[in-house]
N, C-alpha and C positions, 0 to 999 in steps of 0.2 A: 524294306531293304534299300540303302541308298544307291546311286546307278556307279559311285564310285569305287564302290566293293572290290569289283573284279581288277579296277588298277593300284588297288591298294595291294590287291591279291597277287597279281605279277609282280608288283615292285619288291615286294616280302621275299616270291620266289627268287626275281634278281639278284639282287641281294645276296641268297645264302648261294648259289649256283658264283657267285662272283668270288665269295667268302671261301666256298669248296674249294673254287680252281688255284686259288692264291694260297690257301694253306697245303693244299696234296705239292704244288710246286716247290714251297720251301722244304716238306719234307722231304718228297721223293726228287728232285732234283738235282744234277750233277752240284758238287761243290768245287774240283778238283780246277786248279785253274792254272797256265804254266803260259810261256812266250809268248807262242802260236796260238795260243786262243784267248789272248788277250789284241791281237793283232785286228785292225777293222780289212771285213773282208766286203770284196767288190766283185762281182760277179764273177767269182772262181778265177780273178787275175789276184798277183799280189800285188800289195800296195807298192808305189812308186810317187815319189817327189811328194813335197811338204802337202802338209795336212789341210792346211789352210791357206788356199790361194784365193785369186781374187775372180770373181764370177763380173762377165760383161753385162750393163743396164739391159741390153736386150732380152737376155734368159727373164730377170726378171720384171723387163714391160712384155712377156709371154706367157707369164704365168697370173701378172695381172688381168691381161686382158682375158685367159683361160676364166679365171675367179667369175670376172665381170659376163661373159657371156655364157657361162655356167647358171649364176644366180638369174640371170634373164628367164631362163626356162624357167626356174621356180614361180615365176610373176604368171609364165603363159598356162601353167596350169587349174589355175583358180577363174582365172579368165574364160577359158574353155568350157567348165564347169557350169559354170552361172552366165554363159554364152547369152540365153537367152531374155531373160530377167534382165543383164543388163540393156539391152537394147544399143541403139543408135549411137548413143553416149559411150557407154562401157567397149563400145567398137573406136568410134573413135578417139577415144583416151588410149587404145591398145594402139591405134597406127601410130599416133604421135611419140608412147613408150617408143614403139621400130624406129620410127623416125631420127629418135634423137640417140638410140643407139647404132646406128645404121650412120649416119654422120658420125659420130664418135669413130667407130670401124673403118670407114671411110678416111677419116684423119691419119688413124693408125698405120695404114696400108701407105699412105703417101707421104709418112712421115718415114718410112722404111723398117716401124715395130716387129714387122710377121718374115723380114727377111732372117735367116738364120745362117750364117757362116761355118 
């Protein structure tokens, strides 16, 4: 028996659990559709002023920087892992990672990126 069975075997179940949810919806699902539930809704306020305005660079150097120090955790967990296998090396290749994200952050902060109006 290959060891890959059992992901063949979920992906099969996926699948039809995906295929269920998407056809019971077009069946059993509201079709009726009028003004007000064509209207986009924002946290139980009504809409006001155009749809498409313009967003200041800061929103999005905050959500890049969010992305960027998001994915960092992803690095430190494999890291942690194999802590000790890597040794001396694998330590120090991770302060140099901080290092040079930690400047980066450092830039950010004194460029005024984390200030929020």
């Amino acid at each position: 028996m290959s060891p890959y069975v059992p992901v063949v075997i979920l992906c099969v179940l996926s699948a039809i659990v995906v295929g269920a949810m998407v056809s019971l919806n077009t069946l059993l699902g509201p079709r009726a559709s009028n003004a007000v539930k064509s209207e986009p809704f924002e946290c139980g306020n009504p809409p006001t002023g155009p749809a498409f305005r313009r967003f200041s660079v800061r929103f999005y150097m905050t959500a890049i920087l969010f992305i960027l120090f998001d994915v960092e955790v992803v690095f430190f967990y494999p890291w942690a892992v194999l802590f000790r296998e890597l040794g001396m090396f694998g330590f120090v290749e991770m302060l140099t990672f901080m290092l040079v994200l930690g400047i980066g952050l450092l830039y950010a902060w004194r460029k005024g990126a984390l200030e929020w109006d």
